[in-house]
C-alpha positions in Angstrom: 51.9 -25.4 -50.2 49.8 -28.2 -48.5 47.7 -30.0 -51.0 47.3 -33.2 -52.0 46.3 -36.4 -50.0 50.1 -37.2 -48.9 50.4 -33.7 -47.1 50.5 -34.1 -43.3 49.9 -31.3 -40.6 52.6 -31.4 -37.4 50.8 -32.6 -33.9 51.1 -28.8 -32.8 48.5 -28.0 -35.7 46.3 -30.6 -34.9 46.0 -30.1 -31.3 45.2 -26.4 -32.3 42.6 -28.0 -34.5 40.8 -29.7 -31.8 41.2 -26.9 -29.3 38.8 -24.7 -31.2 35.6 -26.1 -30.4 36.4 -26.6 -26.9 37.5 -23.1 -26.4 34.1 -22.3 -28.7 32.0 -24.5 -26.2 33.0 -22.4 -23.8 32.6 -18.9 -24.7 28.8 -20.4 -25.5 28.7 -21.6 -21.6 30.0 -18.4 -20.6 27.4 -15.9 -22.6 24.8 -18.4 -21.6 25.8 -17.8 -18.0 25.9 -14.1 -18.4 22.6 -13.5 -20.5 21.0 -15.5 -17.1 22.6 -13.3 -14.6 20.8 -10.6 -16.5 17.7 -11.9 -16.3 17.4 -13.1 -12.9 19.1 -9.4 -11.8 15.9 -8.1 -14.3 19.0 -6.1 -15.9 17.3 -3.5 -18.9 18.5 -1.0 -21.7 17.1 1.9 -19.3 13.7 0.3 -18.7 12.0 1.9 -15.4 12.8 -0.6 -12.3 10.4 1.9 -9.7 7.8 0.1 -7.9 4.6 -0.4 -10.4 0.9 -0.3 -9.0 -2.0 -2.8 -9.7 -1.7 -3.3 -13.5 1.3 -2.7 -13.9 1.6 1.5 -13.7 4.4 3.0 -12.7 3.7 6.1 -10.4 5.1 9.9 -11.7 6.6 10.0 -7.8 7.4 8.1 -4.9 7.6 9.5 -1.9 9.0 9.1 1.8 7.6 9.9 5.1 4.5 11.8 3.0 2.4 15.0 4.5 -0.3 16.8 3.5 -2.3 18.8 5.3 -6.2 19.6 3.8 -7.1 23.3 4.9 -10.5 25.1 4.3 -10.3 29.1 4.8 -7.2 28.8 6.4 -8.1 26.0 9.0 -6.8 22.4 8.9 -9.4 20.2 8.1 -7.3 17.5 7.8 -3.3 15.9 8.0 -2.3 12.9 6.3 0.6 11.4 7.1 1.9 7.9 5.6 5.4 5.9 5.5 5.2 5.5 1.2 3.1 7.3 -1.1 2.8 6.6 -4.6 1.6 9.6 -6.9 -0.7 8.9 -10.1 -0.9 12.0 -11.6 -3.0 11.2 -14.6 -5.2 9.3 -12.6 -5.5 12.2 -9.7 -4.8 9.6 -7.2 -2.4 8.9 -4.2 -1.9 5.5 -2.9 -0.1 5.4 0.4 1.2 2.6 3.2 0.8 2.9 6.8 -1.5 6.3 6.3 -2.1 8.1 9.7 -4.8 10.2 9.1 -5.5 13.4 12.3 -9.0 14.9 11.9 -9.7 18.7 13.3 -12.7 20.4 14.8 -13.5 24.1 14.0 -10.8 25.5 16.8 -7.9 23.5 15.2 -8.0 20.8 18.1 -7.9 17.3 17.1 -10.9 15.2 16.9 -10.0 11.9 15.8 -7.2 9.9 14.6 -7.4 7.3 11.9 -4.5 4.7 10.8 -4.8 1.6 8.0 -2.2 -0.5 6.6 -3.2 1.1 3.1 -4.9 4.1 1.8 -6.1 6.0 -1.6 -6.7 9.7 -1.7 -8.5 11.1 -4.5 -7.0 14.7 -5.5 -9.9 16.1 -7.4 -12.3 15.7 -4.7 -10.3 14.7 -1.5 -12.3 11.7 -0.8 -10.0 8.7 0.4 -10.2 5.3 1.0 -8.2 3.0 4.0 -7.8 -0.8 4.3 -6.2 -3.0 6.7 -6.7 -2.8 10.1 -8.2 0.2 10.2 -8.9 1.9 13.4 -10.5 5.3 14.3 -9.7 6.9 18.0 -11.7 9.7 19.3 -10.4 12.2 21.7 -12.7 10.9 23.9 -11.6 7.3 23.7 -14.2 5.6 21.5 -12.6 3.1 19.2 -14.1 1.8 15.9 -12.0 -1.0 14.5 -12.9 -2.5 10.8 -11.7 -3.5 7.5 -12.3 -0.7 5.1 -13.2 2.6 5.3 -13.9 5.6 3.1 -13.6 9.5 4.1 -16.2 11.5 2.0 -15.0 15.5 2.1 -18.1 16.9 0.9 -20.2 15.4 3.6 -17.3 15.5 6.4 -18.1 11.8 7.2 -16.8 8.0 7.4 -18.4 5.0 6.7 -17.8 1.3 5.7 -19.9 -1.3 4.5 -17.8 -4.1 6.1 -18.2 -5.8 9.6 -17.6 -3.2 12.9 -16.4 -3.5 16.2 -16.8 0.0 18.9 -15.9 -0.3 21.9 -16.5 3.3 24.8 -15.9 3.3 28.5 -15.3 -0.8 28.3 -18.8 -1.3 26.7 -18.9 -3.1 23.2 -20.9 -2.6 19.8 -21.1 -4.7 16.9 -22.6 -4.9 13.4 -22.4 -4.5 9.8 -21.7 -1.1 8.0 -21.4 2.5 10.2 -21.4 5.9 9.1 -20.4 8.9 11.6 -18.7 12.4 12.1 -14.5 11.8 11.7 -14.5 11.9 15.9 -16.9 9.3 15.9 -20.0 11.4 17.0 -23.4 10.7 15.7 -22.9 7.5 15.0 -25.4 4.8 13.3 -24.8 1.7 12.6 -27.2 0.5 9.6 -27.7 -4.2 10.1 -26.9 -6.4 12.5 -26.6 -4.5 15.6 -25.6 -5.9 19.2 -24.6 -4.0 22.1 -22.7 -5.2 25.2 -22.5 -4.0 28.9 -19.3 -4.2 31.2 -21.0 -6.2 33.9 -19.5 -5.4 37.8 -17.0 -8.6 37.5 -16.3 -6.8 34.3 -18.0 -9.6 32.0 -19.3 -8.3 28.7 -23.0 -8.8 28.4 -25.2 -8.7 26.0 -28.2 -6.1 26.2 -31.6 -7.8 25.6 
C-alpha cells in the first residue's frame, strides 16, 4: 500500500501525473474549436436552413424558373414568369426575382411586356406589385421606365406613384405618378408633367 509521508511514486507515475491536464487542456481546445465550426457553418438539430423572407418567414415553397399563366374564360390574361419564387401560403402571397411579366389583348396577342428586379403577387385577388428597374414595352415600342409599379386585376390597369420616364418614336415624357392600360394605351400622367420633342439634329427639346 502507499500511505504515509515516506511513500514515493516512480518518475513514470509522476510524469503521468502531469500529463493529465495537458492532455485535459486539450480536449477543452479541441471541443472549443469544434462547437465554433458549428456555428460559423450555422450547423442545427434539424432547424430549417431555406431562405427566410422579411421577418424572418420561411416560405411553404421555393421555386425555379416559376410560371403561371392568369386566364379568364379560357383566354390568357396574363403569364408570369420569374427566375425564384417564394410561396407564402398563409399569407396568399408570391414573392418572385427577376419577374417577366407578358400582358394579352382579347385575341391572345401580346400587348405589353413588363420586367422588375422584384415582384409580389397577391393570390386571392391577382393584384401584384414590381420593384427595381422596372420597365413596361408596348408592342408598339412605347417604353415606360420607373421604380415601382402595381398591376390592379380588377381594373386591368398599372400605375405607380413614383417618378416616370416614357419615351415613343424618340420623343420623351416625364413626371410623377402614371396610370394606363397594361400596353400602355390611355395613358395619364397625374404632377409634374414635361414633354420633349426629337428636334431635326435629333436634340431633345422641351415643348413650351
Amino acid at each position: 500500500m502507499f500511505c504515509g509521508s515516506d511513500t514515493f511514486f516512480p518518475r513514470r507515475d509522476a510524469v503521468a501525473d502531469f500529463g493529465v491536464p495537458r492532455m485535459l487542456a486539450r480536449v477543452l481546445v479541441f471541443a472549443s474549436i469544434l462547437a465554433t465550426a458549428c456555428v460559423l457553418s450555422s450547423c442545427s438539430d434539424g432547424g430549417d436552413t431555406g431562405p427566410a423572407a422579411e421577418g424572418g418567414v420561411v416560405p411553404d415553397q421555393e421555386i425555379n424558373g416559376f410560371t403561371l399563366t392568369q386566364t379568364n374564360d379560357g383566354r390568357s390574361v396574363w403569364a408570369l414568369t420569374a427566375r425564384l419564387a417564394l410561396v407564402f401560403e398563409d399569407a396568399d402571397r408570391i414573392e418572385t426575382t427577376r419577374p417577366r411579366v407578358e400582358f394579352f389583348d382579347d385575341d391572345g396577342e401580346s400587348r405589353s411586356v413588363l420586367t422588375a428586379n422584384n415582384g409580389l403577387l397577391k393570390r386571392r385577388t391577382n393584384d401584384m406589385e414590381v420593384s427595381g428597374s422596372v420597365i413596361v414595352t408596348s408592342n408598339d415600342g412605347t417604353v415606360l421606365r420607373t421604380e415601382h409599379l402595381t398591376w390592379d386585376e380588377r381594373r386591368g390597369k398599372i400605375s405607380t406613384e413614383m417618378p416616370v420616364r416614357i419615351t415613343r418614336d424618340g420623343d420623351v415624357m416625364t413626371g410623377t405618378g402614371a396610370e394606363a392600360d397594361p400596353d400602355l394605351g390611355n395613358l395619364r400622367i397625374l404632377a409634374d408633367f414635361r414633354a420633349y420633342v426629337r428636334s431635326a439634329d435629333g436634340e431633345l427639346v422641351e415643348e413650351e
